[in-house]
C-alpha angles and dihedrals in degrees: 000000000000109000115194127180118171115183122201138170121041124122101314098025097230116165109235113192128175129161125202118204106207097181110129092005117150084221088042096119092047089059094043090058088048093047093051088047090052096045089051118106114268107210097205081043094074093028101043127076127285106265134279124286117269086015135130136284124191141179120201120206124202124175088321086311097116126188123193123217143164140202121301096016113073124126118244085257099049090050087052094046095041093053096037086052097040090049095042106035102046 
C-alpha cells in the first residue's frame, strides 16, 4: 500500500510532501487499519467550517483514493496517519 500525504498552508505556505510504502512491513497490517480510518467519511468534516488562517491543508493519498482535510478538523485517525507518514516518509 502507497501511502501520500502532502501538507500545504500554514505561516509560510510551504508545500510538505512524504510517501510510505507498507508493502512487506512487519507492521503492514497496523498502517493499513489506520489508512482505511483516515480515508472513512467524517460526518462534521463536511458539515463544519473551512479551517483556521495560517493553518494546515492536507491531502491524503491512499492507493489513488484521495481525502482532503484541513486544521483543526482531522479526525483522531488522519492526525495519526499525517504525522506517522510525515515522520516516516521524509
Amino acid at each position: 500500500m502507497k501511502i501520500e500525504v502532502v501538507r500545504t498552508g500554514g505561516f509560510a505556505g510551504i508545500e510538505r510532501r512524504a510517501e510510505v510504502d507498507t508493502s512487506g512491513r512487519p507492521d503492514e497490517q497496523e498502517w493499513r487499519d489506520l489508512a482505511e480510518q483516515a480515508l472513512s467519511p467524517h460526518p462534521l468534516a463536511a458539515e463544519g467550517p473551512g479551517g483556521v488562517r495560517d493553518g494546515f491543508a492536507y491531502l491524503i493519498t491512499v492507493d489513488g483514493r484521495t481525502v482532503s482535510c484541513q486544521d483543526p478538523h482531522l479526525t483522531d485517525a488522519q492526525r495519526g496517519l499525517i504525522t506517522r507518514v510525515l515522520k516516516e516518509g521524509a
